[in-house]
C-alpha positions in Angstrom: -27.5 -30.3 -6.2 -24.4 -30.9 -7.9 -22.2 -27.5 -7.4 -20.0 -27.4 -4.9 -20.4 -24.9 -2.5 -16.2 -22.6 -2.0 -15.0 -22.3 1.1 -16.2 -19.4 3.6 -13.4 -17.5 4.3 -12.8 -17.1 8.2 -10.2 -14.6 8.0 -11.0 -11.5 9.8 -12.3 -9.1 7.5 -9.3 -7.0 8.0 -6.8 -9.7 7.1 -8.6 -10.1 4.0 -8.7 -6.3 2.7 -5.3 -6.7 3.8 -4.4 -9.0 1.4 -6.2 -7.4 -1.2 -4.4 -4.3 -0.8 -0.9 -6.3 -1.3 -2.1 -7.9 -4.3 -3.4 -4.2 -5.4 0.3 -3.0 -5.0 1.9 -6.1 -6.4 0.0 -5.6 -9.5 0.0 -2.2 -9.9 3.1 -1.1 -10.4 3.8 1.0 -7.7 7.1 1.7 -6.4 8.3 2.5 -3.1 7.5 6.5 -2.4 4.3 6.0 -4.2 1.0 7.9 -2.4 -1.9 5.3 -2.2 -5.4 6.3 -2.1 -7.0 7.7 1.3 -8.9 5.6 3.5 -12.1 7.1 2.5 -11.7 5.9 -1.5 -10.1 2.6 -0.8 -13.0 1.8 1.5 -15.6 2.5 -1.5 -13.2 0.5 -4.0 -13.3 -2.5 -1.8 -16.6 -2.0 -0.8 -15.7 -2.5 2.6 -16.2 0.3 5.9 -13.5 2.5 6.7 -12.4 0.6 10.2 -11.8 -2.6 7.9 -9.1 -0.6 5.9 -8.0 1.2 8.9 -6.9 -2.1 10.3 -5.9 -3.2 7.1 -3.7 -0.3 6.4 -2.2 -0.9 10.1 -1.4 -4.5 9.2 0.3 -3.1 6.3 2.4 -0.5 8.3 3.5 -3.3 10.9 4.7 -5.6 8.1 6.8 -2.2 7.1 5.2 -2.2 3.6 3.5 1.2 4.2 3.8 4.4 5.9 1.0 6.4 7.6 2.0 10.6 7.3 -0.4 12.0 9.6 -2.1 14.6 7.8 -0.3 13.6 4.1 -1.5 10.5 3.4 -0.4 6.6 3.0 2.6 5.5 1.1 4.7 2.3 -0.2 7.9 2.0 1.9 8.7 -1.4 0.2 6.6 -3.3 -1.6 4.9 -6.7 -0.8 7.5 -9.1 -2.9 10.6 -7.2 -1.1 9.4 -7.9 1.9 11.6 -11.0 4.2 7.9 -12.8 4.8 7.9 -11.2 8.7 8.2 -15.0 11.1 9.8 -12.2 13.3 7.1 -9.7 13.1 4.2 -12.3 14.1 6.8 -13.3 16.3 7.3 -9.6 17.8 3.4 -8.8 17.5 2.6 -12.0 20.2 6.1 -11.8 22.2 7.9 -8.5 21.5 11.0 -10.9 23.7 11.0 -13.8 21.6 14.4 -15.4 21.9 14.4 -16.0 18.6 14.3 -12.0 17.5 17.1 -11.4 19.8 19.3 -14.3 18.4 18.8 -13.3 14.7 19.9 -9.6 15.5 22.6 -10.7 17.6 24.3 -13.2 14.6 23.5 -10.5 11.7 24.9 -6.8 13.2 27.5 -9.1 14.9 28.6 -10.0 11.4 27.5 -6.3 10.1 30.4 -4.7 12.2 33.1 -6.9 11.9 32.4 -6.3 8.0 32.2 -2.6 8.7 35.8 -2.6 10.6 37.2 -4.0 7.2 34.6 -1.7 4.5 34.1 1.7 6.2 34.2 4.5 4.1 35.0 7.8 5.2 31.3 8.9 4.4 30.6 5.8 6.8 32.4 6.8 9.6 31.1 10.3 9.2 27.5 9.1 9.6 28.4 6.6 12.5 29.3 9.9 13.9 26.2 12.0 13.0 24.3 8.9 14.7 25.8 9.1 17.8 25.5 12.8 18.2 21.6 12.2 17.2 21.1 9.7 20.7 23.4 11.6 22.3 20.9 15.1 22.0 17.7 13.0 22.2 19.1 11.3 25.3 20.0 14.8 26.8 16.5 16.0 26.3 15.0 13.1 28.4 14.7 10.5 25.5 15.1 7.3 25.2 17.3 8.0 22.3 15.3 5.6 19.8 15.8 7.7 16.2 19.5 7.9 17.5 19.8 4.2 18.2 18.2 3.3 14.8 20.4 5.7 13.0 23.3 3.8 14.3 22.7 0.7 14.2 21.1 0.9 10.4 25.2 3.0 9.9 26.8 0.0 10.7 25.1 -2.2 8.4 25.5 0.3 5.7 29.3 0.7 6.5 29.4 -3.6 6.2 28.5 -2.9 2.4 27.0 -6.1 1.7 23.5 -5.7 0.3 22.5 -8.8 1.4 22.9 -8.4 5.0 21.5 -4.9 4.6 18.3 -6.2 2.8 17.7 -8.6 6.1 18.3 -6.3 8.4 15.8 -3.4 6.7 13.4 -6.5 6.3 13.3 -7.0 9.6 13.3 -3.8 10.4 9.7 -3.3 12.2 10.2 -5.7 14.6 14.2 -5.2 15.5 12.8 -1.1 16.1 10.3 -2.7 19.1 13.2 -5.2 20.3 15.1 -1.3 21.0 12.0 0.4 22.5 11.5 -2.5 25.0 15.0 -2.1 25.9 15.8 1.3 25.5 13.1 2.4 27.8 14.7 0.7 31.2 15.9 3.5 33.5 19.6 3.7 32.7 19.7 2.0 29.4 19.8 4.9 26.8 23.1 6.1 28.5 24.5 2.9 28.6 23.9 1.9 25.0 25.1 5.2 23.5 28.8 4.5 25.2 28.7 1.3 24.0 28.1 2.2 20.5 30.9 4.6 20.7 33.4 1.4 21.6 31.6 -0.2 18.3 32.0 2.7 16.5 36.3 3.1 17.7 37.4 -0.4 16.9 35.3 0.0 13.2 37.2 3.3 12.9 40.4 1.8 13.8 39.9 -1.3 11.6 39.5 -4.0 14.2 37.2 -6.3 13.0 37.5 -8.5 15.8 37.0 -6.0 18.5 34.1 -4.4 16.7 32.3 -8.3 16.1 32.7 -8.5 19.9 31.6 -5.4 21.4 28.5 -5.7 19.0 27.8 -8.9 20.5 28.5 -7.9 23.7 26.1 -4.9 23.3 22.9 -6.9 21.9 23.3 -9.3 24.9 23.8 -6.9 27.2 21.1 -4.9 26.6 18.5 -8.4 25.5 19.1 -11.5 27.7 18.3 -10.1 31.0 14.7 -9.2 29.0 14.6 -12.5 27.7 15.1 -14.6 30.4 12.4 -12.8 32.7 
């Protein structure tokens, strides 16, 4: 024989449908907000069983490519090529404490409010404040205030108005969301955080780029190192 033989691909099966569903999406067209086709019809297009795509689809979802609406459907949050290629969410998916998650989101909303202290709009300020009544209900329900916290903390990166910064940060989004459930769920911390965001949220409004930076930073290791270090 005189063929050679390809290389058996040891992926799971699910990494693979995976991959073929990115490719799917990068070639398609489709545009964030677009509906994809149910599990049901992708599995007979792939020719693959439904648990395959499942897995698959949840890949997809933890990457922060897709979003599943229970009882609507699947569709494109962001698509594949957009995407920061996720070190932190293989990272967060092995380790949800990995140093290195905590360290990156410590240097870039450090940044994000002292650039918000100096940009903030008035339509800025007025959703900083819309965020911290959000975890501040939530919390007084018996939550851990997580919508609230992500609200905020997306506001401040907004208010920084440099796309950039904003583009990592909502790239990294899936995995800096688990960073604030492991944290947000200690007894105590959801009260805690919320009065430290309104400190962040008083030196932006008052212009202090300095103070904001630093209670920022002071907030992220506050509420990360003692996790990190166990």
């Amino acid at each position: 024989m005189t063929g050679q033989m390809g290389q058996v691909d040891r992926r799971p099966l699910y990494e693979q449908v995976a991959e073929r569903l990115r490719e799917f999406i990068d070639t398609s067209g489709m545009q964030p907000g677009d509906k994809l086709s149910n599990v049901r019809d992708l599995a007979a297009e792939l020719q693959v069983g439904r648990s395959s795509v499942r897995e698959a689809i949840n890949a997809l979802r933890a990457q922060g490519i897709v979003e599943v609406r229970h009882g609507d459907g699947i569709y494109l949050l962001q698509r594949p090529e957009d995407i920061i290629e996720s070190l932190a969410t293989e990272l967060v998916e092995t380790h949800v404490d990995h140093p290195y998650i905590w360290e990156t989101r410590q240097a870039l909303e450090t940044q994000c409010a002292r650039l918000a202290a100096a940009h903030a709009t008035a339509d800025d300020l007025a959703e900083l404040d819309a965020a911290l009544d959000q975890m501040r209900d939530e919390i007084s329900q018996g939550l851990p205030g997580l919508e609230g916290d992500r609200r905020f903390h997306l506001a401040v990166a907004t208010a920084a108005h440099n796309p950039l910064l904003l583009r990592l940060l909502k790239g990294l989004r899936v995995s800096l969301d688990r960073t604030s459930e492991t944290s947000l769920t200690r007894p105590g911390q959801p009260t805690n955080s919320l009065e430290e965001h309104r400190g962040i949220v008083s030196a932006i409004r008052e212009h202090d780029a300095q103070d904001a930076a630093g209670r920022m930073l002071s907030h992220l290791v506050g509420t990360t190192d003692e996790l990190v270090r166990r």
